[in-house]
C-alpha positions as CSV (number, residue, x, y, z in Angstrom):
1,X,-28.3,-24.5,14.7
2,X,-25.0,-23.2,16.4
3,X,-22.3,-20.6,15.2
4,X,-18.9,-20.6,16.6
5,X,-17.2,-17.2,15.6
6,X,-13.9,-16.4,16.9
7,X,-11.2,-13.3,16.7
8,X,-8.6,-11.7,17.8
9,X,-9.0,-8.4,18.0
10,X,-5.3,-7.0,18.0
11,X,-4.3,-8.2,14.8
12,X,-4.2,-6.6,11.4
13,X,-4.2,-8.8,8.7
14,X,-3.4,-5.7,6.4
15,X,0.0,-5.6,8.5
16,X,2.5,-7.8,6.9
17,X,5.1,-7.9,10.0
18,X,2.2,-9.9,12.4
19,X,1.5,-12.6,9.8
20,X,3.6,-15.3,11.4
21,X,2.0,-14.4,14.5
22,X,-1.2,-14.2,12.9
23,X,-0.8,-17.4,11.0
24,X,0.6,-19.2,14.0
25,X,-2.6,-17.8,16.4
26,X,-5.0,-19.1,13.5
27,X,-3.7,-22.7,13.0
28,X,-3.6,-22.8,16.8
29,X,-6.8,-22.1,17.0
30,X,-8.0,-24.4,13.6
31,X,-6.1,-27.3,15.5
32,X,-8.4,-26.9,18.8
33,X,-11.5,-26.3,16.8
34,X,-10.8,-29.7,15.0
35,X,-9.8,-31.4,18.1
36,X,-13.5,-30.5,19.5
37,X,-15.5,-30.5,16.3
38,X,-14.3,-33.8,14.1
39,X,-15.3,-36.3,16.7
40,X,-18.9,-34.7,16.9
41,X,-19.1,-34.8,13.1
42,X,-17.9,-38.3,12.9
43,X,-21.1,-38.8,14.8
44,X,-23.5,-36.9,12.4
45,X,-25.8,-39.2,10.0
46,X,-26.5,-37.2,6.7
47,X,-29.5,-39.0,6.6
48,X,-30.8,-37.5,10.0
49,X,-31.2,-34.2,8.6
50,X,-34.5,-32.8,7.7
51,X,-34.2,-29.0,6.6
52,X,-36.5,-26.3,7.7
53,X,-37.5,-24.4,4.0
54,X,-39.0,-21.5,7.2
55,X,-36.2,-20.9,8.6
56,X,-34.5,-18.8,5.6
57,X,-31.0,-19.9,6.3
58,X,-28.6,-19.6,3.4
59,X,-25.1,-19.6,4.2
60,X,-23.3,-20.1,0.8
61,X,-21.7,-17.0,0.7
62,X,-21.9,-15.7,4.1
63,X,-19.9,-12.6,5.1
64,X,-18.7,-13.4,8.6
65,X,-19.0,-9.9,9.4
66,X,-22.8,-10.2,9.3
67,X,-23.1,-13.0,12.1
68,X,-23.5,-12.1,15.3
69,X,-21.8,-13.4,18.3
């Protein structure tokens, strides 16, 4: 299992004046994660999967905040 978590750490999305620059920084950022994720997905088979019921992992409703790096 893998996390990819990713920030920039001087923008404030409570500050209305950096939202193109936040939104521009963010699809950037979306548009290289896609670029390296979809192909490995395309690769995934559903079927393959066997879950670990030990391992406790829930993430519906994850807060980002609570994953580490």
């Amino acid at each position: 299992m893998s996390y990819v978590y990713l920030h920039e750490r001087n923008m404030n999305p409570l500050v209305r004046e950096q939202w193109p620059e936040q939104h521009m920084w963010l699809c950037e950022k979306l548009e290289a994660f896609k670029k390296v994720l979809a192909p490995r997905v395309k690769k995934l088979n559903a079927s393959d999967y066997v879950a670990d019921e030990q391992d406790g992992h829930n993430f519906v409703g994850v807060n980002p905040t609570d994953i580490e790096n």
